[in-house]
C-alpha positions as CSV (number, residue, x, y, z in Angstrom):
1,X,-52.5,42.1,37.0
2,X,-50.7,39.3,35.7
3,X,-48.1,38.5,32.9
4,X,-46.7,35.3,31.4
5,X,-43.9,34.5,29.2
6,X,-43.6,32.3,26.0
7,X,-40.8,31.9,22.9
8,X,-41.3,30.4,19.9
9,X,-38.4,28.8,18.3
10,X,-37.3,27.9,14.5
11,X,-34.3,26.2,14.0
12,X,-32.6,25.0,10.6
13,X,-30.5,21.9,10.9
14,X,-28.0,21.1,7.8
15,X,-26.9,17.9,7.2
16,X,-24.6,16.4,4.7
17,X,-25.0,13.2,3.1
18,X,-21.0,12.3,2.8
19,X,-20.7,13.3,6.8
20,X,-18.7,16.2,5.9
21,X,-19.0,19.0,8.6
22,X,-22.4,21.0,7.7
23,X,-23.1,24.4,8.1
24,X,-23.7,25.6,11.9
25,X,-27.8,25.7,12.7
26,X,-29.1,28.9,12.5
27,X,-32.0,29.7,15.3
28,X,-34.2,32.6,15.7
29,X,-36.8,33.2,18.4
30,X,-39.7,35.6,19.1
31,X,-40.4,36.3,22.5
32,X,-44.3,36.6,23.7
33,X,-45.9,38.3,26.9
34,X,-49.3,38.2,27.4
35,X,-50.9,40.4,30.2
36,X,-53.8,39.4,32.4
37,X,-56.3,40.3,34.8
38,X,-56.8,37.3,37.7
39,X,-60.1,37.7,39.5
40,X,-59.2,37.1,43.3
41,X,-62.2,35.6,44.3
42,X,-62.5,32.8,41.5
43,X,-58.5,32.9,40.8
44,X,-59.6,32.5,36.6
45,X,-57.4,34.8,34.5
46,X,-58.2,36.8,31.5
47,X,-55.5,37.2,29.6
48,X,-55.2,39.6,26.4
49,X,-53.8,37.7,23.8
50,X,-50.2,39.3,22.5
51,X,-50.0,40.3,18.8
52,X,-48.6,37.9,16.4
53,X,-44.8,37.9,14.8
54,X,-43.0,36.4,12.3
55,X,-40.3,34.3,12.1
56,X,-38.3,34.9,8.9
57,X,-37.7,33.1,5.9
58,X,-34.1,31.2,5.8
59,X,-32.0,30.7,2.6
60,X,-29.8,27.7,2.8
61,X,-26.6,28.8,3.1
62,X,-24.4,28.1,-0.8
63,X,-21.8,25.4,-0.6
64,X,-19.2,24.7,-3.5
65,X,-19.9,20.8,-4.8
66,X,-23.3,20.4,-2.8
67,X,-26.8,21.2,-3.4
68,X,-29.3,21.7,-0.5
69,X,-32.9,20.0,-0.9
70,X,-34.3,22.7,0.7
71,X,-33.3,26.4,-1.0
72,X,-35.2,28.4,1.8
73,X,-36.5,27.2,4.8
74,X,-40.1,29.0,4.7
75,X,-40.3,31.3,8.0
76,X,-44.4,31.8,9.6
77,X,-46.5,33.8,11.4
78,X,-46.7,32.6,15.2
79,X,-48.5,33.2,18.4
80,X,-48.1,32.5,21.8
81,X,-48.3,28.9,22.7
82,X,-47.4,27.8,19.1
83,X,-45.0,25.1,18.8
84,X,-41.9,25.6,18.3
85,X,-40.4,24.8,14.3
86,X,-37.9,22.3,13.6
87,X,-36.5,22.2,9.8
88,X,-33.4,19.7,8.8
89,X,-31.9,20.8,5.5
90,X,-29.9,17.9,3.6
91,X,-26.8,18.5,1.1
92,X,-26.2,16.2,-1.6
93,X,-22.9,16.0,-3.2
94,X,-23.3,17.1,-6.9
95,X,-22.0,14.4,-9.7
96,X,-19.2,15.2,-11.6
97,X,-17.1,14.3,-14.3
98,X,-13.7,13.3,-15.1
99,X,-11.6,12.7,-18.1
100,X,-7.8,11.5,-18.5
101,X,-6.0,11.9,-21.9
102,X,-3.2,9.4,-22.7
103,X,-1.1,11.9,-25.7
104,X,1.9,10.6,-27.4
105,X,3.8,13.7,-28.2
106,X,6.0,12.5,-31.3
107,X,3.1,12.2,-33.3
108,X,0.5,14.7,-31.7
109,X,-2.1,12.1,-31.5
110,X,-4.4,11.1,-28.2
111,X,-3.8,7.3,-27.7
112,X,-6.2,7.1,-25.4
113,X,-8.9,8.5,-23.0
114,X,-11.0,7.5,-19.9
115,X,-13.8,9.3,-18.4
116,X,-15.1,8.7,-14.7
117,X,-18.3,10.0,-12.5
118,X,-18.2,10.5,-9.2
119,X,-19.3,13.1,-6.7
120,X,-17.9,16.2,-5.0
121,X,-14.8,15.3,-3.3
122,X,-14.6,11.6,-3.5
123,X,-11.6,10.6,-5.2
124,X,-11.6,9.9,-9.4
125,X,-11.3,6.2,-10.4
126,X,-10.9,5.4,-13.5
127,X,-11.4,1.9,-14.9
128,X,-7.8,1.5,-15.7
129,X,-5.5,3.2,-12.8
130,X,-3.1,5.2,-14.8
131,X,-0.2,4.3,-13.1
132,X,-1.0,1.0,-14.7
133,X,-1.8,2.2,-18.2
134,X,1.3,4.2,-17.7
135,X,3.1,1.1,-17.4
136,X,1.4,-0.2,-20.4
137,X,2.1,2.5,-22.3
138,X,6.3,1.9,-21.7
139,X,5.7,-1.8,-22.3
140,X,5.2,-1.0,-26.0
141,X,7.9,1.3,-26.4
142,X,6.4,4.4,-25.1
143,X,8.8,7.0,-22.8
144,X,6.7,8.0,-20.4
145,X,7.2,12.2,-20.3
146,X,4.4,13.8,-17.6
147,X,1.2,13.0,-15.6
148,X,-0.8,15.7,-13.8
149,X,-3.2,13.0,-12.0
150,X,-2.2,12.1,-9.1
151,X,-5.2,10.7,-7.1
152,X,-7.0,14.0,-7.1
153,X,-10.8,14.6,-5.5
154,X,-13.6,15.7,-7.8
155,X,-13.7,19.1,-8.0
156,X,-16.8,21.4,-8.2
157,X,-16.3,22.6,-11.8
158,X,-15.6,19.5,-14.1
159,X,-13.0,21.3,-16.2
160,X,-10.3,21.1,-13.3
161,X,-11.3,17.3,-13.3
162,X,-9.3,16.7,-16.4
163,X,-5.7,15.3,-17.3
164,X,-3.4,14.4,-19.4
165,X,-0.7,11.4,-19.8
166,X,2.0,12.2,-21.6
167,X,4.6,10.1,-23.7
168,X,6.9,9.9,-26.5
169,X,8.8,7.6,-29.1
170,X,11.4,5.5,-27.3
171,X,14.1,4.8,-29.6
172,X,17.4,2.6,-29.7
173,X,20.7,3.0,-31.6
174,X,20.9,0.4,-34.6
175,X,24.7,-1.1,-35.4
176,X,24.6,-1.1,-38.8
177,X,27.2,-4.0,-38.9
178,X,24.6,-6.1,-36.4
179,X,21.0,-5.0,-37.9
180,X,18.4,-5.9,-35.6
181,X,20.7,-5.6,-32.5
182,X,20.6,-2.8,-29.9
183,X,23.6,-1.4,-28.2
């Protein structure tokens, strides 16, 4: 009597497209032994083939801002000898969508507005940097009030990716005696 060992290995590699760290692999492995009967005279083996098993389907595990090309890695029916299974899953970041707001609060009116796409986690550009639209904005008169942008990421849900500039009249005293003159 003689017996002889095999595994069969699948193993589910992520891999993200911006570098980011992935998801650790996930392995699984069915183990095969076959039994046999070696004649001592010729040395030839018959061996009883071992029963098949199954190697289980994988979902791909959910990330925030990333979708996987692969939802489930199928799992298979295997046998002894079979080769072993090898997939690579790849995570894409998902577009999103920014908006900043320019307001001028005297009057309750939007000046102004930019949108920007991107993808998960890079950082928002907008055409016009608002610390130079800010600047703009005083150069006509404009007292510059509050920003809530400060160089953020995209985010994964595109209502945290918006913002808001906010200003108001500036104003200057008027001598009545020197019209046209500021203190």
């Amino acid at each position: 009597k003689v017996s002889r060992n095999d595994d069969v290995n699948m193993t589910v590699h992520y891999v993200m497209d911006d570098n980011s760290e992935a998801p650790s692999d996930n392995k699984q492995t069915v183990n095969f032994t076959e039994n046999g009967t070696q004649d001592l005279v010729t040395q030839k083996i018959t061996w009883t083939p071992a029963d098949s098993q199954t190697l289980n389907d994988v979902p791909s595990p959910v990330l925030t801002g990333y979708t996987a090309d692969i939802k489930t890695a199928n799992g298979k029916v295997v046998n002894f000898g079979d080769p072993d299974i090898n997939v690579i899953v790849h995570y894409s970041a998902n577009a999103q969508t920014a908006k900043i707001t320019y307001i001028d609060d005297t009057t309750k009116k939007n000046l102004d507005s930019q949108a920007a796409i991107g993808k998960f986690g890079q950082t928002i550009t907008f055409a016009t940097a608002p610390a130079a639209e800010i600047e703009n904005y005083k150069k006509k008169g404009y007292v510059f009030v509050s920003n809530n942008f400060d160089n953020q990421t995209y985010q994964a849900v595109d209502s945290n990716n918006v913002f808001e500039v906010h200003f108001k009249h500036g104003t200057t005293p008027v001598d009545p005696e020197h019209p046209g003159a500021g203190y």
